[in-house]
N, C-alpha and C positions, 0 to 999 in steps of 0.2 A: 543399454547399461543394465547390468545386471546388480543388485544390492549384494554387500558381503555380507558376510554374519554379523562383524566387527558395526556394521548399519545397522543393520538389522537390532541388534541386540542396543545401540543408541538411540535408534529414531523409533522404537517399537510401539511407545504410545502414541505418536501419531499412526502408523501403520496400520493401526487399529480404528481409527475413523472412522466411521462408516464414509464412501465416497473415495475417500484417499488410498489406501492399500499401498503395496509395492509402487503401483504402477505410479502414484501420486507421489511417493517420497521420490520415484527417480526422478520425476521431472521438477521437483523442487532440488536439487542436487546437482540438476542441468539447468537450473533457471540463471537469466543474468538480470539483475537489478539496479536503476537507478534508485536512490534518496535521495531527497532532497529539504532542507529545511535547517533551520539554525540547530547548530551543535547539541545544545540542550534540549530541543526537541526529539533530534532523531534517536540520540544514544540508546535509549529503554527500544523502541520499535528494532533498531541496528542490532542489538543482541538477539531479542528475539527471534530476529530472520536467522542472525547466522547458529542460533542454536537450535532450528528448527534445519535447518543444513542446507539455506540458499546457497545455489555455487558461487556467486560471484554478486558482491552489494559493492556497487561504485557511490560514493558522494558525490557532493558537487565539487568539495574539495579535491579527491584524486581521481576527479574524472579522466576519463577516456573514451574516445571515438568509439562508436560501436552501438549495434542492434540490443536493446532490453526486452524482455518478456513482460516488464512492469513498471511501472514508476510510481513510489510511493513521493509523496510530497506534502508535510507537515507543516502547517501553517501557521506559526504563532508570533513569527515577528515582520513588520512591513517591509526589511529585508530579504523574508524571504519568501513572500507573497510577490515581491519585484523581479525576483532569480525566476521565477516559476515564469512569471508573466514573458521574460523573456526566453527560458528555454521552451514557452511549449510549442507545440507546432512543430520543434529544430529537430526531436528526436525518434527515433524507428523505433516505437515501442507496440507492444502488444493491446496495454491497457493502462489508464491511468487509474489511481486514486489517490486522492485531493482531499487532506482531513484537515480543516479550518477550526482552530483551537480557541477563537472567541466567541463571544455569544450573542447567537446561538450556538452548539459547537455544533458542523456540520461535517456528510462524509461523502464524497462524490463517488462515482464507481464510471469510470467513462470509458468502454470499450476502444479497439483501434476502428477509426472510421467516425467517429462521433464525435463533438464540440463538449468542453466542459461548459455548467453554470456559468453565466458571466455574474454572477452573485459569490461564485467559489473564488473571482480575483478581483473581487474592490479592496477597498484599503483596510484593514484590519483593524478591528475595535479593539474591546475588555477582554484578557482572558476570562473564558470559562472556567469554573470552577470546575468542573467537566474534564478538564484537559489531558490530564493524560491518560484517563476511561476511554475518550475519544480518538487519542492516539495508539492505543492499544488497539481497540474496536477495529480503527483502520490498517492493523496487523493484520490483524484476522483477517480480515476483507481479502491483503496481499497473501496469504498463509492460503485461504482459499481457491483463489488464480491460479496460485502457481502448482499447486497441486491438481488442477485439471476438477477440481470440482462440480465448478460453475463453466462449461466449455463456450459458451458466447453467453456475457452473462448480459443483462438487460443493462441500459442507463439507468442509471438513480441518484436519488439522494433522500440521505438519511442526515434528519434532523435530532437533536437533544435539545431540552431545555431545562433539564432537571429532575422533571415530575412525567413528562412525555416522550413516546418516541414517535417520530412520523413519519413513515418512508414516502416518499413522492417517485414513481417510475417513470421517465421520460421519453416515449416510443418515438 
């Protein structure tokens, strides 16, 4: 896929990242993504993708069969820490990440091939006041995937609590 100008001249401050370039906005433009999480959670991340120029963001609402390059999955109501608990596993995705909007607010990064936290699907606490810092945060995370950034990006997880950040890498 080659970018047109009409790209070019919309996505240019990304295109300028250092890491991303051309070659990263096509493959965000070719990317396909699951969301997942209550309404009011995804909507701010949902714009951002598609104004950053994901090809193709499914919810869990108009879902559809099919291979993702990503699953982002917003975690702030115990409804939809339950959707998550039973899609995972079900789908051919690239990469997950898992941002948990209570507190602690936390941000999973789970490669294809690797297990999430079982701390990233217990039962939901207090929202963070964090929350949608952390939901954002976990944009970026998906913003960098799919732009071929990070090409096999490590397990992790990254903690908030307010005053700290803690990443913990899980080999």
């Amino acid at each position: 896929m080659t970018l047109t100008d009409a790209q070019i001249d919309r996505y240019s401050r990304q295109i300028i990242v250092p890491h991303v370039g051309g070659r990263g906005q096509e493959h965000i433009l070719a990317a396909r993504m699951l969301l997942v999480g209550d309404a009011r959670d995804i909507d701010t991340p949902r714009a951002y993708l598609a104004g950053a120029g994901v090809g193709t963001i499914v919810t869990v609402a108009d879902e559809s069969p099919g291979r993702f390059d990503l699953a982002l999955a917003i975690i702030g109501t115990e409804a939809a820490r339950k959707i998550l608990n039973e899609m995972f596993g079900n789908r051919d995705v690239q990469a997950l990440i898992v941002a948990r909007l209570d507190a602690p607010g936390r941000i999973a990064v789970v490669p294809h091939g690797h297990s999430v936290d079982a701390s990233m699907l217990t039962e939901v606490g207090t929202r963070s006041e964090a929350a949608d810092f952390i939901a954002m945060l976990a944009t970026a995370e998906a913003f960098k995937l799919l732009a071929g950034y990070d090409e096999s990006p490590s397990p992790a997880t990254i903690e908030f609590d307010g005053y700290a950040t803690t990443v913990r890498v899980h080999l």
